[in-house]
C-alpha positions in Angstrom: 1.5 16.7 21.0 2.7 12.9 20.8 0.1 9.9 20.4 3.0 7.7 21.7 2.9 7.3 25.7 6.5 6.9 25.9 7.0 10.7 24.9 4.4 12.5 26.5 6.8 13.6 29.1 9.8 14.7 27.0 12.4 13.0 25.3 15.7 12.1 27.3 18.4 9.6 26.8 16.3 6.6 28.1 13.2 7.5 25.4 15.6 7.9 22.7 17.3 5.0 23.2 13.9 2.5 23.0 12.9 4.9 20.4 16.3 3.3 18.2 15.9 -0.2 19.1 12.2 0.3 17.9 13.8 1.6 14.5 16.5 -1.3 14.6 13.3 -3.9 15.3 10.9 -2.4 12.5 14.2 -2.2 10.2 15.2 -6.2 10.8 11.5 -6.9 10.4 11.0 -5.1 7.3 14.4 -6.7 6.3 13.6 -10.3 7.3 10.0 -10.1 5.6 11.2 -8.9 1.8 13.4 -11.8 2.1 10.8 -14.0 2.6 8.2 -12.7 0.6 10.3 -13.0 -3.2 10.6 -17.0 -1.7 7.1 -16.6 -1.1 6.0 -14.9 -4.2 8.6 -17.6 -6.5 7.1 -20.5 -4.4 3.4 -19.7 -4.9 3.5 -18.9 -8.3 5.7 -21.8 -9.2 2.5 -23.9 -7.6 0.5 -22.0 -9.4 2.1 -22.8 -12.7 3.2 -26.7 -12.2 6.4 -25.7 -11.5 9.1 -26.7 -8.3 10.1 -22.8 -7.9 13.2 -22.6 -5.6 14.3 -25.8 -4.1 18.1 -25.3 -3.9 19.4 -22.8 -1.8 18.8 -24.4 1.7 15.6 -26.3 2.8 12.7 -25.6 0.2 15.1 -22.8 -1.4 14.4 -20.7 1.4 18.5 -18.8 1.0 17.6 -18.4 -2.8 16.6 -14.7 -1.9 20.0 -14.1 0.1 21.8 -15.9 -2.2 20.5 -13.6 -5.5 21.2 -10.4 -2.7 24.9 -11.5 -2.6 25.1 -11.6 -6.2 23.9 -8.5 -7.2 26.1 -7.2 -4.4 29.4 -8.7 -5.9 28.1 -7.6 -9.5 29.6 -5.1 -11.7 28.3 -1.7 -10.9 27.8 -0.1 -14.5 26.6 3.6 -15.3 25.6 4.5 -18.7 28.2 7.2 -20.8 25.6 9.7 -20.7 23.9 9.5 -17.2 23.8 12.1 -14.8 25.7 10.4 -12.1 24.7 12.2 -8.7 20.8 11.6 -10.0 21.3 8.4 -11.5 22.7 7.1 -7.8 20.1 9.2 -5.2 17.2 7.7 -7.8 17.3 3.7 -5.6 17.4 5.4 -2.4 14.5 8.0 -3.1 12.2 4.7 -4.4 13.7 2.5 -1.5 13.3 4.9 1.5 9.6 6.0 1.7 8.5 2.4 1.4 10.0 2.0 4.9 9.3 5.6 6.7 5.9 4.7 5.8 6.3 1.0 7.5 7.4 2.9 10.4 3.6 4.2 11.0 1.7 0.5 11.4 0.8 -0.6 14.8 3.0 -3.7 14.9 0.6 -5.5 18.2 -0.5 -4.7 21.1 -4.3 -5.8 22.7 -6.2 -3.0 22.0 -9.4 -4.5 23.7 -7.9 -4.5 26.8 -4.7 -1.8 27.5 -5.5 0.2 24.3 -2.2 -0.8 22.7 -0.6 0.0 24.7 3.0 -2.3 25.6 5.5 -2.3 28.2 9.4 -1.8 26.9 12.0 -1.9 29.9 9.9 -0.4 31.8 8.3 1.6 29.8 4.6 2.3 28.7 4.5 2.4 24.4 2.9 1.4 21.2 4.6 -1.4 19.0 4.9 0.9 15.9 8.3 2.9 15.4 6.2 6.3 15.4 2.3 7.7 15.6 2.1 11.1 14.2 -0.8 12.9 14.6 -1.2 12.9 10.5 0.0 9.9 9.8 -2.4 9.4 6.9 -0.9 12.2 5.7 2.7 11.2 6.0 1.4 7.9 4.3 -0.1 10.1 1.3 3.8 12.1 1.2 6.0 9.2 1.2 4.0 7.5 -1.4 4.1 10.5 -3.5 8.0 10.9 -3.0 8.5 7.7 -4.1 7.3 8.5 -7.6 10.3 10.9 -7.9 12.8 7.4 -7.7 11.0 6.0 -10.6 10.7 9.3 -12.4 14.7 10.6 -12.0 15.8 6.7 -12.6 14.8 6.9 -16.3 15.4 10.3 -16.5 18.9 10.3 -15.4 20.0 7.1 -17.4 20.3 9.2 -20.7 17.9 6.5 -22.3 14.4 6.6 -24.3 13.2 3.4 -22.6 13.6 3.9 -19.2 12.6 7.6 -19.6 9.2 6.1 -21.3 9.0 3.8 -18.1 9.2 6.2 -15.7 6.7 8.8 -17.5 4.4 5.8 -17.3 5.2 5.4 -13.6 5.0 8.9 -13.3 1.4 9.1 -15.2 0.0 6.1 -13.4 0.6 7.2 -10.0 -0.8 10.5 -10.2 -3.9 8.7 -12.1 -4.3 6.5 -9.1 -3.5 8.7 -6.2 -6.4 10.7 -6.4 -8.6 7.0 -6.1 -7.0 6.0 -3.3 -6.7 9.2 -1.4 -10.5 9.8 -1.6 -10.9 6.4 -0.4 -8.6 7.0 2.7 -10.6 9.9 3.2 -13.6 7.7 3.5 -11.5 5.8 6.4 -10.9 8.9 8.5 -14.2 9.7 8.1 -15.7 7.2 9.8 -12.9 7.2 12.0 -12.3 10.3 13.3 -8.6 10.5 13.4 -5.4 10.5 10.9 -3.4 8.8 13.2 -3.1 5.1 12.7 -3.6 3.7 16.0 -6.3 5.7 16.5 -8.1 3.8 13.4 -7.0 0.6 14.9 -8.5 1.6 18.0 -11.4 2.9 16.8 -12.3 -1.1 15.2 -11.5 -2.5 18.4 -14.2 -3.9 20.6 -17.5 -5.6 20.1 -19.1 -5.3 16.3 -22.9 -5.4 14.3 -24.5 -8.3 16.3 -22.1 -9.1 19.2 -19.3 -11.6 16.9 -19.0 -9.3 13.1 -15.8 -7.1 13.2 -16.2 -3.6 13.9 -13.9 -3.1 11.0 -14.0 -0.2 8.6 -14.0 -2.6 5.3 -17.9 -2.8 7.1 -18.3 0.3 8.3 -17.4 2.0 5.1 -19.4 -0.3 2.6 -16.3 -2.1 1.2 -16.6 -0.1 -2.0 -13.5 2.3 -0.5 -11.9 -1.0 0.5 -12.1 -2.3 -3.3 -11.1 0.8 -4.7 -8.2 0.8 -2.1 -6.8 -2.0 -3.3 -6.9 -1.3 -7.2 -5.3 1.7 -6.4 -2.6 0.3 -4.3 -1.9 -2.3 -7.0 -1.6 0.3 -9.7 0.4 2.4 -7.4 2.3 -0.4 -6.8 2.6 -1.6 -10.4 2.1 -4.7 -9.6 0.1 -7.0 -12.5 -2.1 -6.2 -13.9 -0.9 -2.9 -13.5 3.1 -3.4 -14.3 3.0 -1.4 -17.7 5.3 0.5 -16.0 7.9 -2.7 -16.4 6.3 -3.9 -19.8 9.2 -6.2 -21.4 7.9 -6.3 -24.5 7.4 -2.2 -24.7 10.0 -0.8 -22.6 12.7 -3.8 -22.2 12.3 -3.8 -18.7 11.1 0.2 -17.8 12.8 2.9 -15.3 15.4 0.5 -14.0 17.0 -0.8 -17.8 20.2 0.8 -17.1 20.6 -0.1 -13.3 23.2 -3.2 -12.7 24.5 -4.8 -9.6 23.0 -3.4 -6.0 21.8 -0.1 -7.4 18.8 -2.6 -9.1 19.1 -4.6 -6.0 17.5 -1.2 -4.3 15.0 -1.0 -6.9 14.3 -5.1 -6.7 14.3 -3.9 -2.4 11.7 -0.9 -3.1 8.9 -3.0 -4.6 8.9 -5.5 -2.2 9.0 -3.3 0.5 6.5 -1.1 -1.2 4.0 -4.2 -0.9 4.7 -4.9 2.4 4.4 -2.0 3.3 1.0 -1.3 1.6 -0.7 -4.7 2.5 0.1 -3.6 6.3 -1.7 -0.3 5.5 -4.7 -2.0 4.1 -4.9 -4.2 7.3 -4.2 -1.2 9.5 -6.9 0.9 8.1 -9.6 -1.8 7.0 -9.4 -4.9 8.7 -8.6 -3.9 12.0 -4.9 -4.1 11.9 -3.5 -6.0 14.9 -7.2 -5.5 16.7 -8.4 -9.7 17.0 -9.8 -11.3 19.7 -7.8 -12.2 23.2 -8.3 -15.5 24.6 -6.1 -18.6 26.4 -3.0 -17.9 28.9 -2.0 -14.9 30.0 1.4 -15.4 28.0 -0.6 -15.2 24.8 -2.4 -12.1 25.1 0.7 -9.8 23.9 1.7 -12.8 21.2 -2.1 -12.9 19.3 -2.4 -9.1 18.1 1.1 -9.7 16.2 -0.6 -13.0 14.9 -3.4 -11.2 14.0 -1.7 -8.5 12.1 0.5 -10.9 10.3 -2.0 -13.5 9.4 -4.0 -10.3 7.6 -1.0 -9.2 6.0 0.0 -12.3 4.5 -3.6 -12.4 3.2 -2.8 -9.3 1.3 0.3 -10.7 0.1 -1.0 -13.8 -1.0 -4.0 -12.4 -3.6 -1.2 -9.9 -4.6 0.8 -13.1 -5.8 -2.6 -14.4 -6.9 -4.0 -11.7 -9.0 0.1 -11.7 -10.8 -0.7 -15.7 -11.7 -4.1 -15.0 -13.1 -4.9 -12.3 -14.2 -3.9 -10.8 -17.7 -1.8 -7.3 -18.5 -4.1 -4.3 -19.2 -3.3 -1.8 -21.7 -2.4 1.9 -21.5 -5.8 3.2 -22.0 -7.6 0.9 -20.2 -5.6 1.5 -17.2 -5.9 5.3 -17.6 -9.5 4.8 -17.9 -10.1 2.8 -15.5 -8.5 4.9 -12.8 -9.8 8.2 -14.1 -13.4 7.6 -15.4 -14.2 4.8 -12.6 -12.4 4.9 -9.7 -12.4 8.6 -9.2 -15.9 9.2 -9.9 -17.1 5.9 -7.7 -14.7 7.2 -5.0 -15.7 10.7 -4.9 -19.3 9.3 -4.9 -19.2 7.2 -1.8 -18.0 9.8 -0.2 -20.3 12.1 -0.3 -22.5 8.9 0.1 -20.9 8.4 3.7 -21.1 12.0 5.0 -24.7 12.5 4.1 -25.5 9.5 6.1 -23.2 10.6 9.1 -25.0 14.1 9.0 -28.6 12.7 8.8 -27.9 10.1 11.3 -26.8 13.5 13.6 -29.4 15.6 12.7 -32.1 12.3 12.7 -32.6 12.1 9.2 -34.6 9.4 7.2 -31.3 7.1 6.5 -33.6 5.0 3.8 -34.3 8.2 2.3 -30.9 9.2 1.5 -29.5 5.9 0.9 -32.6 6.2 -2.2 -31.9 9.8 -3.3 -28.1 8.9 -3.6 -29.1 5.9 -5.8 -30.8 7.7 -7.9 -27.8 10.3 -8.3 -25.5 7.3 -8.6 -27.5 6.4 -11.3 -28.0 9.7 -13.4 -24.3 10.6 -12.7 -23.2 7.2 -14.1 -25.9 8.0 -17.0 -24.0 11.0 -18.1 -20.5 10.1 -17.4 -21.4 7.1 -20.1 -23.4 8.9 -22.3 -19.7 11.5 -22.1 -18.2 9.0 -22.8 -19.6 7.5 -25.9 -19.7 10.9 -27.4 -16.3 11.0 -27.3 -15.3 7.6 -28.6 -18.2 8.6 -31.5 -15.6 11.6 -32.0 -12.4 10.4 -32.0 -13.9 7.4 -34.2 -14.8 10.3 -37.1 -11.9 11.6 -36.4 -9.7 8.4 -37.3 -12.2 7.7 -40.3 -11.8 11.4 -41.8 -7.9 11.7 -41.6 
């Protein structure tokens, strides 16, 4: 019933005791890496723009994060006249919670060459992730549709135009972009075999193409699912160039405009966590998570999987930063069209791309063959989806000119 070794037995007393200092552990880490990552994120971009970024609060402005934390903390706490109260103060916990329940599912370490993941704690035998549910995809897919309903009641219950507008953007461009990237998790599992996270892990693990290319699933998959993943995470994420949601110059500063004091610390909490979380997810189920190679003294082997894993997810982290230093804002339309004429149809696409080569390759099919005859679909499906399309922009173009 459990993936976890440590509750294969049962759960007593001793099981539920490692099972809270695992929770305590993936809490402080969670905690400890937000912290660091708005110093990261004002550091980098500061380099990016020719400027010093934080350089005051401790060494290289390292306390500036706990410092700001403490000042929204001792902040007045304001709530609009006409706010529903109860909703207007569940609406930080409900964006702030799932980014964390969903942290709880990543395989932190462990050698997965050699023991399978497997770790000792006091004794006893365990994986370094807080919990591995059977369906933990799936509990991935629920948490990040739960945390929509934070964004949504925030502007909802602030009694406000502009934060309603925000969060019926959030709203919008989650649901847009959830159907992209749950295709393209499906492509994952597919090639996998399992929904449950350290199974994935496992299954890139090992010897790859060649004896020294990773047997990860960014290969495996034809990095197309890997691409689309990570549009769809940033647009799920809002981060730029997909922060309409938070467009100043539209919506004064979206869902959270009426938040003050630690209620927007929450909020300021969720996204961070939310990126965290999600770059871990995208190492987990495309690069291997904390699968690497093992090599040197004995001491090191448990050390280098939590390297390896944090190494990939501060790659993650860093384009995230990049891509919000370069790259320009889109507009509405664009961004709907984008996830809904492109992303879906590619995503859906590969798919089926993937299983008919993992049913020819079992019934001995020509692989050329239907690598060809999906080309050509490709091709006539994108025909048609353009020449769609067109049609319509000729329309709503007449349209315009007529009224």
């Amino acid at each position: 019933m459990f993936g976890d070794p440590l509750l294969v037995d049962g759960v007593g007393l001793e099981e539920l005791l490692i099972v809270l200092v695992k929770g305590v552990v993936v809490f402080g880490v969670m905690l400890v890496a937000v912290i660091l990552m708005v110093w990261f994120e004002r550091k980098i971009i500061g380099d990016f723009q020719n400027r010093v970024g934080p350089n005051m609060a401790g060494p290289f402005g390292i306390l500036q994060t706990l410092a700001d934390g403490i000042k929204l903390i001792f902040k007045e706490d304001l709530i609009p006249s006409r706010a529903d109260r109860l909703v207007f103060g569940l609406a930080p916990f409900l964006a702030m919670v799932p980014a964390f329940v969903s942290f709880g599912i990543v395989p932190l370490g462990g050698d997965f060459q050699e023991s399978g993941g497997v770790v000792s704690w006091f004794g006893r035998d365990t994986y370094l992730q807080l919990a591995d549910p059977p369906v933990g995809i799936l509990v991935l897919l629920a948490m990040s549709s739960i945390g929509v309903y934070g964004m949504m009641l925030a502007g909802w219950s602030s009694g406000s135009k502009y934060p309603l507008l925000g969060s019926v953007r959030a709203s919008a461009q989650a649901i847009s972009y959830e159907a992209a990237l749950g295709l393209s998790l499906v492509s994952v599992i597919l090639v996998s075999g399992s929904l449950s996270t350290h199974d994935i892990v496992a299954s890139q693990a090992g010897e790859g193409f060649f004896g020294f290319v990773p047997n990860w699933n960014i290969l495996i998959t034809g990095v197309v699912p890997f691409v689309i993943f990570l549009i769809a995470a940033a647009a799920e994420l809002n981060r730029s160039p997909f922060d309409l949601v938070e467009a100043e110059q539209e919506l004064v500063g979206g869902f959270h405009t009426e938040y003050s004091s630690i209620r927007f610390g929450h909020f300021y909490l969720a996204e961070y966590m939310n990126l965290i979380t999600m770059s871990a997810i995208m190492a987990t189920l495309f690069l291997g998570g904390p699968a690497g190679p093992i090599f040197g003294p004995g001491f090191l082997h448990p050390v280098l999987p939590i390297v390896w894993m944090f190494l990939k997810v501060l790659a993650f982290l860093f384009l995230a930063i990049w891509t919000r230093g370069t790259l320009p804002r889109f507009r509405y339309d664009q961004l709907m069209d984008l996830g809904w004429k492109v992303l879906i149809p590619l995503s859906l696409g590969w798919l089926l791309l993937l299983t008919a080569i993992r049913i020819g390759n079992d019934r001995d099919w020509n692989t050329g063959l239907i690598v060809g005859v999906a080309v050509l679909v490709f091709a006539a499906g994108a025909g048609l989806l353009a020449s769609a399309f067109a049609t319509a922009r000729r329309e709503r173009l007449a349209e315009e000119v007529s009224s």
